[in-house]
N, C-alpha and C positions, 0 to 999 in steps of 0.2 A: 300596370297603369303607366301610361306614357306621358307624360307633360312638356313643354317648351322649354326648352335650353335658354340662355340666355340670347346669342346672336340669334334665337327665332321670333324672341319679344321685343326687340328692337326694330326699328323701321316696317320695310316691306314685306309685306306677308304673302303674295302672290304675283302671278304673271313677269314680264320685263323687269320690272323695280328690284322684284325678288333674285332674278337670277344676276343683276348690276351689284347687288348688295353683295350675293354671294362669291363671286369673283371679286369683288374689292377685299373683303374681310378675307380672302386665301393670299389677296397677293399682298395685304397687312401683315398677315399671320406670318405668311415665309419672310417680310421684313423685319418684324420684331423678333421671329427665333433668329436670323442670321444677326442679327444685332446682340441680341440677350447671349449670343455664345460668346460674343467678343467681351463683354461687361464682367470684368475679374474685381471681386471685392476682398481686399486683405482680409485674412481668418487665419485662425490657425485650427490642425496643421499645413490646411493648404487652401488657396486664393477658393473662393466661391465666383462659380460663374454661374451666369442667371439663366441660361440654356433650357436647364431641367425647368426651372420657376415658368417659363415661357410654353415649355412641352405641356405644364400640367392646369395651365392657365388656358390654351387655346383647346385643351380636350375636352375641361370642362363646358367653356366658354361657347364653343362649338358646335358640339356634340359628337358623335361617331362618325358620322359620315363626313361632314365640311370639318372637322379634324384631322380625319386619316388623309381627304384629300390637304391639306395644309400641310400635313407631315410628307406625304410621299410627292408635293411640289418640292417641298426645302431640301430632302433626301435627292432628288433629281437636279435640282440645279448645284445642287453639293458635288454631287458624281460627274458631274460635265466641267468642274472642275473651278469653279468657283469659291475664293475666300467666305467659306459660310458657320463653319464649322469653328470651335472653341481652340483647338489646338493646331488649325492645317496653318499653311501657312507658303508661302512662294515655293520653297523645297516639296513641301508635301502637301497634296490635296488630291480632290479626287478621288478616284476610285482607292488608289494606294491607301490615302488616306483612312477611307471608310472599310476597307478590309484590315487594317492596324488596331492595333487596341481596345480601339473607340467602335468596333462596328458592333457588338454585341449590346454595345448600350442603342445604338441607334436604331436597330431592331426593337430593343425596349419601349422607348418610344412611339413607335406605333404600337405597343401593346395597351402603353400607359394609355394613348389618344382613346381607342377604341372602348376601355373599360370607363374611362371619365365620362366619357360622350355616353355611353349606355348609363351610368347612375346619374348622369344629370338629368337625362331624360324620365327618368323618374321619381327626378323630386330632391334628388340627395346634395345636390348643390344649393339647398335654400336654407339648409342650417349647419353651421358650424360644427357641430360633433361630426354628423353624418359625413359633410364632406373632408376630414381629419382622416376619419376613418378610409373613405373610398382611396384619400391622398399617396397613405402607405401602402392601402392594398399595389395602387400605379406604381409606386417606389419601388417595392416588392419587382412588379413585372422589367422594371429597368434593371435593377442588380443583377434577377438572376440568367438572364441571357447576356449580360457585358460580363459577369464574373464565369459565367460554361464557356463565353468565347475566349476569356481569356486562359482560362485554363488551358482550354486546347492548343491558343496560340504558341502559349507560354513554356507548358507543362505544368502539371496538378506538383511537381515537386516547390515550384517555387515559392511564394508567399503571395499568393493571388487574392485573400482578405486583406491585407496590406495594401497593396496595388492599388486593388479595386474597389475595396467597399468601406474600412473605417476610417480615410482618411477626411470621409468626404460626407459621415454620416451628420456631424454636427451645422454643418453648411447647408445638408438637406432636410435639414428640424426647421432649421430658420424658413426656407424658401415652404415648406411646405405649411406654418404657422400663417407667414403672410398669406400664399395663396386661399386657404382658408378660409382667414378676414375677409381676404378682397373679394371674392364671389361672392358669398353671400350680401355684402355690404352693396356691393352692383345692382342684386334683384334689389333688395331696399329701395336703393333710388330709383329703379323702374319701376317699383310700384309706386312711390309717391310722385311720381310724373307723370303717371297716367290719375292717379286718385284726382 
């Protein structure tokens, strides 16, 4: 059973209006992730940037399709070499950039988009357990191709659980609790703005 995502219950539903809305809300999207990379919140053991909080909010929010294209707009103008990215920076960006460290998560990413965007479509975005749950499944799809890329990068002898995944899990509790809230709490208000 397939239902409406959230950016499908808002505004236009057909024709011109429809395809205006959808290119606004892609060229939103790629401005709130290149933003939400740059937004570092002190945490320990390491700064929380709202990157991922942004990935897993416009997948759901989206849905699969006008997700993945959102994610493979931002990943594009990322690689042409623009400050978009969490960690690039005048030395490093681009391509460099996204084949470093970072490229296995960012593959993640569109795995996360594409899985949020199919459970929102069926409903899994309208309560808070459900969408908890779909959140880690996305989480899940981000570690484990940024922690095989970094292996490979790296070497499996190094300490690539370190590196890559606990330093960062308590930061990702937070961002995925909010996102949680925040969805469902959205349809709320679109249905009592239509009631």
């Amino acid at each position: 059973m397939t239902t409406n995502v959230l950016a499908e219950a808002i505004g236009p539903r057909e024709g011109t209006a429809l395809r205006v809305k959808q290119v606004a809300l892609v060229a939103l999207g790629i401005v709130a992730l290149a933003i939400a990379a740059k937004i570092k919140v002190p945490m320990w053991p390491v700064p929380i940037t709202m990157g991922t909080f942004a990935v897993l909010t416009i997948g759901t929010a989206y849905g699969a399709r006008l997700g993945l294209i959102t994610m493979l707009g931002y990943l594009l103008i990322g690689a042409l070499g623009f400050d978009v990215f969490a960690g690039s920076s005048a030395e490093k960006f681009g391509l460099t950039y996204m084949l470093g460290g970072t490229g296995g998560y960012l593959v993640g990413y569109l795995l996360a988009t594409v899985l949020l965007g199919a459970l929102a479509a069926r409903g899994w975005d309208r309560s808070v357990g459900k969408l908890a749950l779909a959140l880690v499944l996305a989480n899940v799809l981000i570690y484990v191709p940024g922690l095989l890329w970094l292996g490979q990068l790296y070497g499996w002898d190094k300490p690539i659980l370190e590196w890559g995944l606990t330093p960062f899990l308590v930061g990702d509790v937070i961002k995925l609790v909010l996102a949680a809230l925040l969805i469902p709490a959205l349809w709320k208000l679109v249905g009592d703005a239509r009631s």
